[in-house]
C-alpha positions as YAML, in Angstrom:
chain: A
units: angstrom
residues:
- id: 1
  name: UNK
  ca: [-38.36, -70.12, 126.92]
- id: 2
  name: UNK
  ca: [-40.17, -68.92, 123.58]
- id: 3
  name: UNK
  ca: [-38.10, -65.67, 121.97]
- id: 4
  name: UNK
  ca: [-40.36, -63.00, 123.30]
- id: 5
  name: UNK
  ca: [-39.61, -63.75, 127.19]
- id: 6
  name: UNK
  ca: [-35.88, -64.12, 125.98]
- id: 7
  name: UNK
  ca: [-35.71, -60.96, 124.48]
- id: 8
  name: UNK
  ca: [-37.19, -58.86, 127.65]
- id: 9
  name: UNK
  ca: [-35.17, -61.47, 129.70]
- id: 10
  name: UNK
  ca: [-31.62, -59.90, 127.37]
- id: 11
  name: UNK
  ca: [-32.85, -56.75, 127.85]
- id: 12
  name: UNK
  ca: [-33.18, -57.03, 131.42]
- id: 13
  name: UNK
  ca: [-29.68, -58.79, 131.83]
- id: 14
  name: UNK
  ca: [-30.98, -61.71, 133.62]
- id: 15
  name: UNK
  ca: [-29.58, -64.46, 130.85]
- id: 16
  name: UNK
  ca: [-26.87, -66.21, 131.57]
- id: 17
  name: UNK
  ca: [-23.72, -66.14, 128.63]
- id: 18
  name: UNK
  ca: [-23.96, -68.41, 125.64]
- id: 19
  name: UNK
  ca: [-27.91, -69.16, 126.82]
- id: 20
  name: UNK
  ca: [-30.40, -69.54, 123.49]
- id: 21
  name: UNK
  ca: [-34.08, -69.99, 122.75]
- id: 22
  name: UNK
  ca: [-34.57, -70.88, 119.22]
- id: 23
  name: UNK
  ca: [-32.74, -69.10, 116.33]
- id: 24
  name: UNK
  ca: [-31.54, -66.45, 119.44]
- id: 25
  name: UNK
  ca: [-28.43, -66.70, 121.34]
- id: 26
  name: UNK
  ca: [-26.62, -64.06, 123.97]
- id: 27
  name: UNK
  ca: [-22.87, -63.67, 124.60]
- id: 28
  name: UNK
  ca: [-21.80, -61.30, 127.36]
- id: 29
  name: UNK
  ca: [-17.83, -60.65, 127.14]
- id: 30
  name: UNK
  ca: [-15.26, -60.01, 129.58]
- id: 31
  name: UNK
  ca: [-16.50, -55.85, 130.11]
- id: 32
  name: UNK
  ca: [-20.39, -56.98, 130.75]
- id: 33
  name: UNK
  ca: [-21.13, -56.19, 126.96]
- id: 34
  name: UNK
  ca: [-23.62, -58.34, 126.45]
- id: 35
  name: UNK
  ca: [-24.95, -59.00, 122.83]
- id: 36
  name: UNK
  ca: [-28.29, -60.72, 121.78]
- id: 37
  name: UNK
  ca: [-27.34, -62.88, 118.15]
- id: 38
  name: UNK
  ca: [-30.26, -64.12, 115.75]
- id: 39
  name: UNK
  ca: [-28.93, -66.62, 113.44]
- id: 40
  name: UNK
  ca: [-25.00, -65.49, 113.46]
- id: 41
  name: UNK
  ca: [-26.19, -61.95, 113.46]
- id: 42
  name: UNK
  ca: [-26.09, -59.24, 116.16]
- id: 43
  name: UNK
  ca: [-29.20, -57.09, 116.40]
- id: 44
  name: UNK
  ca: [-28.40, -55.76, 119.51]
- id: 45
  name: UNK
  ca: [-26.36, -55.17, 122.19]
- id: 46
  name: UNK
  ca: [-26.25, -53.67, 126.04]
- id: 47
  name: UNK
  ca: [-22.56, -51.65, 126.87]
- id: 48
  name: UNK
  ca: [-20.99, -52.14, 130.24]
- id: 49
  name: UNK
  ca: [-21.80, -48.00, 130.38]
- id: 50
  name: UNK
  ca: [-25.65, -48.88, 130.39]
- id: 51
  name: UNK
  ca: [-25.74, -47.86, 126.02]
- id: 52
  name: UNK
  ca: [-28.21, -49.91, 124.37]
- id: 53
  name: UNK
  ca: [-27.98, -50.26, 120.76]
- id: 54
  name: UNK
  ca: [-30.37, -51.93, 118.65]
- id: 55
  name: UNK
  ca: [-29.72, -52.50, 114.75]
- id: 56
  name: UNK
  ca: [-31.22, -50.43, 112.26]
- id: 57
  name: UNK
  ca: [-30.39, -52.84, 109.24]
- id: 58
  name: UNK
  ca: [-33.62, -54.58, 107.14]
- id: 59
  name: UNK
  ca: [-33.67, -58.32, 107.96]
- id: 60
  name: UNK
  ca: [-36.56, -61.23, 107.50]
- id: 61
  name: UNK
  ca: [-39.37, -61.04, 109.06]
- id: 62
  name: UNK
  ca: [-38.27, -62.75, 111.76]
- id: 63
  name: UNK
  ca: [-35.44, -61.08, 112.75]
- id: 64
  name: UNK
  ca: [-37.67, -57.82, 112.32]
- id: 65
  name: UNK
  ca: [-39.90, -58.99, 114.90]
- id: 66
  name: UNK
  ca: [-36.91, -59.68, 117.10]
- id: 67
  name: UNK
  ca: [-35.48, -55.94, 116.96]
- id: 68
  name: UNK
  ca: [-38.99, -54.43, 117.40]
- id: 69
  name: UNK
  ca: [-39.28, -56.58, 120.58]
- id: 70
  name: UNK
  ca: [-35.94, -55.07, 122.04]
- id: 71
  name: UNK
  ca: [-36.36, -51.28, 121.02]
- id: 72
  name: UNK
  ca: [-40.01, -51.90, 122.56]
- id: 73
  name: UNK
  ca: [-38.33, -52.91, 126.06]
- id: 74
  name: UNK
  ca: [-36.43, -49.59, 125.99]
- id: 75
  name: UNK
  ca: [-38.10, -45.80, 126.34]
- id: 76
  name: UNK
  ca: [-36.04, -44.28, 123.33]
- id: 77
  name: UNK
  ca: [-35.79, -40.90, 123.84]
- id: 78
  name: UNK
  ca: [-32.34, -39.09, 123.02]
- id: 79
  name: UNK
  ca: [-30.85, -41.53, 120.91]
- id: 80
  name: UNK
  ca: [-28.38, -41.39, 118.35]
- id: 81
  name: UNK
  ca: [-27.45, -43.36, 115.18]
- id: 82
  name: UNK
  ca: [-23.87, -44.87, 114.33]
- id: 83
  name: UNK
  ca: [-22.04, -47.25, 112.05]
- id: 84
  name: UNK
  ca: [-20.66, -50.41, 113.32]
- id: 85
  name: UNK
  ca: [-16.89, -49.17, 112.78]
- id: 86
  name: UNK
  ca: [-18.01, -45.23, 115.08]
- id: 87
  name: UNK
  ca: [-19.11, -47.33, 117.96]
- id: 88
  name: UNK
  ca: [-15.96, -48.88, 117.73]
- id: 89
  name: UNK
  ca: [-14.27, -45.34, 117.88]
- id: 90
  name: UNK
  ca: [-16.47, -43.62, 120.81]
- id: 91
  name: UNK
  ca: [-16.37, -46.00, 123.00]
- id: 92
  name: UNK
  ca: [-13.06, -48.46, 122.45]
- id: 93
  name: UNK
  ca: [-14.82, -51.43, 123.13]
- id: 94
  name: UNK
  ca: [-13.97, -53.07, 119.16]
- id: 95
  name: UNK
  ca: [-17.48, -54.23, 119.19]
- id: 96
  name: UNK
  ca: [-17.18, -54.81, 115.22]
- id: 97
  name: UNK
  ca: [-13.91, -56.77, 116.20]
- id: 98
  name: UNK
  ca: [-15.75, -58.88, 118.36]
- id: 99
  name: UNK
  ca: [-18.82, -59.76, 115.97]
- id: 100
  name: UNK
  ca: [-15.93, -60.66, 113.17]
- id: 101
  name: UNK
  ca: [-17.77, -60.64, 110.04]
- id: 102
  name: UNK
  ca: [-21.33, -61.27, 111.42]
- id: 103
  name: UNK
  ca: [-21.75, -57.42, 111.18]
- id: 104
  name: UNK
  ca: [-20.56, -54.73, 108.72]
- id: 105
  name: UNK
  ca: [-18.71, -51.85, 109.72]
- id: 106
  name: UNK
  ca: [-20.76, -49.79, 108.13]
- id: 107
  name: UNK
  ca: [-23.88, -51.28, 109.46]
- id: 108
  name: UNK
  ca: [-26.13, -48.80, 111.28]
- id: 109
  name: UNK
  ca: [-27.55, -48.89, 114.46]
- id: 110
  name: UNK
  ca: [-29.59, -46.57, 116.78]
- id: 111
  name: UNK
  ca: [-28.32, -45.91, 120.44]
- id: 112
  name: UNK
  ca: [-29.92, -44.89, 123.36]
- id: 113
  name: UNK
  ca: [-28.48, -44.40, 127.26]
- id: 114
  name: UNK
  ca: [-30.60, -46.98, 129.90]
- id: 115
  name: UNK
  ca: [-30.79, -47.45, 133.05]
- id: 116
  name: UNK
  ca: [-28.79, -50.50, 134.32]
- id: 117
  name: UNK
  ca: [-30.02, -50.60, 137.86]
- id: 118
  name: UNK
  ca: [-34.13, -50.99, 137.06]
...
């Protein structure tokens, strides 16, 4: 599967955990969080409450082209921007415990509410 079909595939939630294509991989955890990983880095990530986030950190090219291809599978509308360690705080999930050190707590990333059941 080349990266673009496994990117809509993540944001569709029809991988399977620990699946990859390439330099991408996808965990889901015990809640349904499920979390799309380019090289030991998350760019983004689905909530089990339907929240999409998406990374708003500068990366290579590459990875670029991966987080453009995820915000482009979502209609962002009201979204909101948080760190890393506030995501962690709204919703309880320790989502920068989870990455360890593969993201900063102070990393930024833009949310946005989706609709699970399409």
């Amino acid at each position: 599967m080349n990266s673009a079909t496994f990117v809509e595939n993540f944001s569709r939630g029809t991988l399977k955990d620990g699946q990859s294509s390439a330099s991408l991989s996808h965990e889901i955890h015990e809640d349904g969080t499920r979390i799309l990983i380019n090289y030991g880095t998350p760019i983004a990530f689905i909530l089990f409450d339907g929240t999409a986030a998406v990374t708003d950190e500068k990366y290579s090219v590459t990875t670029s082209k991966h987080v453009n291809r995820v915000r482009s599978c979502f209609e962002w509308t009201a979204r909101v921007q948080m760190t890393a360690k506030e995501i962690d705080q709204a919703y309880g999930v320790h989502l920068y415990g989870r990455m360890g050190n593969r993201a900063r707590e102070d990393s930024l990333w833009t949310l946005q509410a989706i609709d699970l059941s399409a």
